[in-house]
N, C-alpha and C positions, 0 to 999 in steps of 0.2 A: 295108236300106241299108248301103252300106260303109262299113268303119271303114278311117279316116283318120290316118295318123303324121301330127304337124304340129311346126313348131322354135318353141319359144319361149325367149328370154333367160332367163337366171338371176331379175330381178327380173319376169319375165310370170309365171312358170312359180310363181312365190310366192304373187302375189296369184292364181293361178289353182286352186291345191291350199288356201292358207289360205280363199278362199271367205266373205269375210266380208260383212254386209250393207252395210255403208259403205264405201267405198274413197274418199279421195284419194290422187292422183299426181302429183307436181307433176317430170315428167321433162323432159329437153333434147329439144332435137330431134335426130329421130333416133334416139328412144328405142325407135320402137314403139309409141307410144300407143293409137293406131286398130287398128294389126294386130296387137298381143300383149296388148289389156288390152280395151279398148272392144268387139273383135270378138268375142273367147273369151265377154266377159261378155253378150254379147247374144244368143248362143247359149243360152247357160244357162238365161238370162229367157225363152226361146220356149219352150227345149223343158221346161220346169220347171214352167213356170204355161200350157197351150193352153189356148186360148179366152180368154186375159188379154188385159193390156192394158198395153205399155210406152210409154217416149218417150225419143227424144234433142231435146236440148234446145241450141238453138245460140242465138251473139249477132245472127247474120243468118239470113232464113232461104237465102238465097246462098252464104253460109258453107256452112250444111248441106247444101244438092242442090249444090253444086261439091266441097266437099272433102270434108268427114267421112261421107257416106254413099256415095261413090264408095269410099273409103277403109274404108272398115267394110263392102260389100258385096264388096268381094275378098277382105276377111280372112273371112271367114263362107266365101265361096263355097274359098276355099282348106285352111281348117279342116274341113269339115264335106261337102265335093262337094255340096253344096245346088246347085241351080242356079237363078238367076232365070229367070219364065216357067215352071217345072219344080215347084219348092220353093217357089217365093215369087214374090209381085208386087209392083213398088215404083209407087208411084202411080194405083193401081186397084185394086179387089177383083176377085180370080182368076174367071174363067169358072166357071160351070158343071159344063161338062167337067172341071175338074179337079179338082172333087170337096172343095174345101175346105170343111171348116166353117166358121159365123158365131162371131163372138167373140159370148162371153156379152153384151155391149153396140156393140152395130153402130154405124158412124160412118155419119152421114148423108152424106158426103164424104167419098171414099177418097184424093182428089190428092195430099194428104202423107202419106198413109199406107204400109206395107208389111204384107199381108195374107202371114201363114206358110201353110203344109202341115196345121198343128195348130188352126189357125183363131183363133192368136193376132196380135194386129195391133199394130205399130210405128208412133206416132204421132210424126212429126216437127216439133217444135215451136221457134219462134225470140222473141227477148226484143225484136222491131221488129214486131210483129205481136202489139200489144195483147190481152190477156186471150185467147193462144192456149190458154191450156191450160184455160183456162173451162169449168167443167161436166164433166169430163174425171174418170175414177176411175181411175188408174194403180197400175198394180203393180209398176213398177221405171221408172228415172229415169238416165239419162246425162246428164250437162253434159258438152260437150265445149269446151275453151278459157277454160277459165273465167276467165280471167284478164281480158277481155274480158267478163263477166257480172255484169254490176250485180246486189248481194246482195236489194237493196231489191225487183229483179223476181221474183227466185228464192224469197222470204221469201215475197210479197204472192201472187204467182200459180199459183207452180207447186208448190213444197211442200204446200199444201193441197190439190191434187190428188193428191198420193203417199197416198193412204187405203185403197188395195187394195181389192178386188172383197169385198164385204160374203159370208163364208160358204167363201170358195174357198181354195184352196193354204197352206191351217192350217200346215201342217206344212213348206211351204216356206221353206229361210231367205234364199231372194231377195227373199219378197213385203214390198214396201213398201223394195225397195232403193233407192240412190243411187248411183253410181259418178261419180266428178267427177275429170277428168283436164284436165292444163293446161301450159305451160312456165312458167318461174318469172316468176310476177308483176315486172313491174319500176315499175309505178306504185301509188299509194295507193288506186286503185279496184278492185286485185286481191290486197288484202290480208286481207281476210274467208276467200281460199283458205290462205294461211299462217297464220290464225288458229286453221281447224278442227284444226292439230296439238294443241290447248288438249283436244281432246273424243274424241283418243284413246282406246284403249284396250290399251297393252301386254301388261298381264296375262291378259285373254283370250285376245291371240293365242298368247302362251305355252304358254295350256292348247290348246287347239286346235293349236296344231304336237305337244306331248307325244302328244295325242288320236291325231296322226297319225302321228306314230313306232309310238305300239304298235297300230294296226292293220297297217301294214305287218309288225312283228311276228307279227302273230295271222294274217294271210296266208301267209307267209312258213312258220310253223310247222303248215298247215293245219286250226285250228279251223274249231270249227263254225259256220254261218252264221248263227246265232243271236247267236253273240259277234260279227260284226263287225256285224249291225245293232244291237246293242244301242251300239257303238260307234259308229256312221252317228247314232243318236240322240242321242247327247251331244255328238258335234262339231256338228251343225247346231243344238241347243239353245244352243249357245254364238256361234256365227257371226250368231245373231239379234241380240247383244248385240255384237259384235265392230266396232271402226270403225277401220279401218284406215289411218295415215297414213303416207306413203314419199315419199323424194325419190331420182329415180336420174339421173345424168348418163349424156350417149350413151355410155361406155367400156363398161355396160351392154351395151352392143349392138354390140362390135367385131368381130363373128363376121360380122356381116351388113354393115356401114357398113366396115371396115376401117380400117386404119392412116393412111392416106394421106387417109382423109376429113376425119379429125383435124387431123393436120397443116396438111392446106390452110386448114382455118377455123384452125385459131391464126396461121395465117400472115396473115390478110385480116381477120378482125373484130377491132376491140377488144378491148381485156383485159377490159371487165368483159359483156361481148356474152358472147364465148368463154366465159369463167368461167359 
């Protein structure tokens, strides 16, 4: 398969090399959420754990088949030249013919699902459709909007299902991820997402950036391969423990949105909209 250049902003391009098992994001719009954080991180989760088993998790499931999976299937297909029909099936398990394998646990109903190449399958799940995630054993977890996402559903239903494939991807520091991306809460029922800044963890990321300074080092100087997986093992030992909390406004992303995007919303929304 070809290898793909792809642009990510200064804060995708962070959480995309820090690689931690937790991520929140609480960016503007306009940030990139779908296409520089949600989409990179969903690739990861396929091609890391095949045969797994992930979910994005929406507050509708309308929400989900109109915006965020339209919107995270371009970034994938743009990332990675995957191609739907090709690489993946969204709403069906792939033909035959193309050869996919079964995920170590087969959905009896594939309609919201997405069956990979790897025979890893994307379970699309929403908090209006009662005990969706029921019975369900995931290995990495997307909220998308959380701002919009009742804690009390996320606690009761779906978190209990993040328990990872009993024996698989030991060594993976995705398995049993979360990634939770949102605009900034502006009511009391999206405050549990400004809370999990409480459950941080700075100091790890720390070590994990050092980690990653001196392998570019040890690259750089051509050591042996032994020294950088010996270093691949202590940055992923860490990244297990690692939760990562960022807030980025769109300036983040003026390369892409431009100057005049700006502008025009300070010019039209409220100050504290804008802000």
């Amino acid at each position: 398969m070809a290898t793909h250049l792809f642009y990510l902003n200064r804060g995708q391009r962070y959480i995309y090399e820090l690689l931690p098992r937790k991520c929140t994001v609480i960016g503007a719009r306009r940030l990139g959420k779908t296409d520089g954080i949600i989409g990179p991180y969903l690739c990861r989760s396929v091609t890391l754990m095949p045969r797994g088993k992930s979910a994005i998790y929406c507050s509708t499931l309308k929400q989900g088949l109109t915006r965020t999976i339209p919107g995270t299937i371009a970034a994938i297909e743009r990332i990675t030249g995957w191609k739907h029909g090709v690489h993946f099936f969204v709403g069906c398990k792939a033909p035959k013919a193309a050869g996919f394998p079964d995920p170590i646990t087969t959905p009896y109903n594939w309609e919201h699902c997405i069956h990979w190449f790897n025979g890893h399958v994307t379970h699309i799940l929403s908090q209006d459709i009662k005990f969706s995630a029921n019975s369900l054993t995931l290995d990495s977890v997307i909220i998308d909007e959380a701002r919009i996402i009742k804690k009390k559903k996320v606690d009761e239903e779906l978190m209990p299902a993040l328990s990872g494939t009993p024996g698989q991807f030991i060594d993976c520091p995705l398995k049993k991820s979360v990634y939770i991306t949102t605009d900034r809460p502006l009511t009391r029922e999206g405050q549990w997402v400004l809370d999990r800044e409480n459950d941080a963890t700075p100091e790890i990321e720390a070590q994990i950036l050092e980690l990653i300074r001196e392998r570019a080092y040890l690259i750089q100087k051509k050591y042996p391969r032994r020294c950088l997986d010996a270093n691949l093992i202590e940055i992923n030992k860490l990244r297990t423990d690692c939760h990562l909390f960022k807030e980025y406004d769109t300036i983040e992303n003026i390369a892409i949105v431009g100057e005049d995007y700006i502008a025009d919303m300070k010019r039209s929304l409220p100050p504290r909209i804008f802000a």
